[in-house]
N, C-alpha and C positions, 0 to 999 in steps of 0.2 A: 142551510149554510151556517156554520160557528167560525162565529170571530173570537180571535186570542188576544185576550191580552197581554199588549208589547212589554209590559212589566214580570208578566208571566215569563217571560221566553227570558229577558236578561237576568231573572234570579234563578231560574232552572241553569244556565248557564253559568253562574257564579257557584253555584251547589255543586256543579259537575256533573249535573242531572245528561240526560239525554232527549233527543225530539221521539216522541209516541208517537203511532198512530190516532189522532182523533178520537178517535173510538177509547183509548183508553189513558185518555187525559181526563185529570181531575176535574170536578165543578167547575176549582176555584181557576181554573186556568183560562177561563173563558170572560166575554164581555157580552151583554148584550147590546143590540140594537138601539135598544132609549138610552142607552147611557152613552153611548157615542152621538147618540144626536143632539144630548144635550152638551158633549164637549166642545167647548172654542175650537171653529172654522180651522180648516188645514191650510194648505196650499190653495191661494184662488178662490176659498170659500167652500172648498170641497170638506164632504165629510174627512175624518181623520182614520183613515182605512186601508191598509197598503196589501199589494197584491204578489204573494211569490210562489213563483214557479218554479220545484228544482224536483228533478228524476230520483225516486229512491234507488239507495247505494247497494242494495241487496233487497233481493226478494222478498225478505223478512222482516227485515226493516229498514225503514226511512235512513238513518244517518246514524249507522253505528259506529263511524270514529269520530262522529259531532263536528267533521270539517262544516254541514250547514249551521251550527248551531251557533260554533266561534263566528262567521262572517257576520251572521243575520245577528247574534246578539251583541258584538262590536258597534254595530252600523243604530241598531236601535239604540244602546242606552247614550250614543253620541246625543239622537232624537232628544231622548226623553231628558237630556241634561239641556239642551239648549232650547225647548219648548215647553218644559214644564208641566207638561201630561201626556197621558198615554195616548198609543194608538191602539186601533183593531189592527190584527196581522187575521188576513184570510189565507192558506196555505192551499193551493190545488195540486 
């Protein structure tokens, strides 16, 4: 499993980047494991981990007119303004 970091997703999306495959996202785009465990409790005391699920828009790739990219990175940097650190985003 790789988690992303939700800071990752909202500056790729201010660049005008696009969402990759996994497979060919950079290092830096990623978080590990210890470092989310070491971040301040989420919701309820849960790690800070969020789960999305969205169908690729073509065969080739995930979201080639970046409609997931605008929603999800909308919806995050709202997160990351009003909570003060990031999350992991796991993408299935």
């Amino acid at each position: 499993m790789a988690l992303i970091d939700a800071r990752y997703i909202v500056e790729l999306w201010k660049r005008g980047g696009k969402i990759l495959r996994r497979q060919d996202l950079p290092k830096e785009a990623f978080i590990d494991l210890e470092t989310v465990k070491g971040m301040p409790d989420g919701y309820g005391g849960c790690l800070r981990v969020i789960a999305v699920s969205h169908p690729w828009q073509q065969p080739d790739h995930p979201d080639p007119k970046e409609v997931n990219l605008q929603l999800l990175a909308k919806v995050l940097k709202i997160m990351l303004e009003s909570h003060g650190t990031t999350y992991a985003v796991f993408f299935e």
